[in-house]
N, C-alpha and C positions, 0 to 999 in steps of 0.2 A: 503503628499499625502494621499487622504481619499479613503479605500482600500472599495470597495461594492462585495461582495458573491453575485450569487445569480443562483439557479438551474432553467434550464430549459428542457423539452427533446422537442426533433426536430419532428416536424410533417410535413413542407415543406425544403426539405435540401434546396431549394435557397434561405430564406429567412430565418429569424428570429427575435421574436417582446419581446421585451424587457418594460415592463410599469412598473410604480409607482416606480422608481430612484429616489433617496434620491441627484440629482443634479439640477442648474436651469440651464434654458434653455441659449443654446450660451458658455457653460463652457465646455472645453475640456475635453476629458475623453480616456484612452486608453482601449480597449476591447480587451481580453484574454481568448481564447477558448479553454478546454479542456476537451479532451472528454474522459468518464469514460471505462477503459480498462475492459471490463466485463469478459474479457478472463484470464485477470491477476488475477482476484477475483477469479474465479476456479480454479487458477493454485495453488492459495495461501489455498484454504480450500482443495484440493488433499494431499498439503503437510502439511500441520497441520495434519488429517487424519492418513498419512504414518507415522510421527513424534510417534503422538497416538497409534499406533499399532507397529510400532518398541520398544520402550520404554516401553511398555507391553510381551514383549518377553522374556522368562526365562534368556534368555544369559546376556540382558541388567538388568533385576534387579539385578546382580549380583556384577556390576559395581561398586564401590564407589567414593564416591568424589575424595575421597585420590586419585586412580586410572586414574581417569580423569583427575585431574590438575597434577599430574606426565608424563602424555599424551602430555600436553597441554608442560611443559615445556619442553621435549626432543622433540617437535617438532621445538618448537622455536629457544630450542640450533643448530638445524641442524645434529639432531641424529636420 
C-alpha cells in the first residue's frame, strides 16, 4: 500500500479539492480525515509550562534520583 501525507485547511466545509496526487487516474485509493486537535496543542504547552514551573520549586530541587526511583518502586510494590 503507497501511504500519500498531505496537508490541507478547509475553506468550504462541504467540499474539499485535493491536486497533484502521486496516483493515476481509475486507481483506488482510501481517503482519511483528520483533523488537527488545536485544543489538545494548548492543553499540552499548559502542561509543559506547569511541569516548568513545578520543577523550579525549592521543594522539587530537593528531590533526588535516589528519592524518586525509591518512590517509584514502593509504589509499584503496593506500599
Amino acid at each position: 500500500m503507497l501511504a500519500y501525507k498531505k496537508y490541507v485547511t478547509i475553506k468550504d466545509p462541504s467540499k474539499i479539492e485535493l491536486t497533484g496526487l502521486p496516483f493515476r487516474p481509475g486507481q483506488r485509493v482510501e481517503v482519511v480525515m483528520i483533523a488537527e486537535d488545536e485544543e489538545r496543542e494548548t492543553r499540552v504547552e499548559k502542561l509543559r509550562a506547569l511541569f516548568k514551573k513545578t520543577q523550579a520549586l525549592p521543594q522539587a530541587q530537593a528531590i533526588s534520583e535516589d528519592v524518586i526511583a525509591e518512590e517509584i518502586e514502593e509504589y509499584r510494590a503496593g506500599r
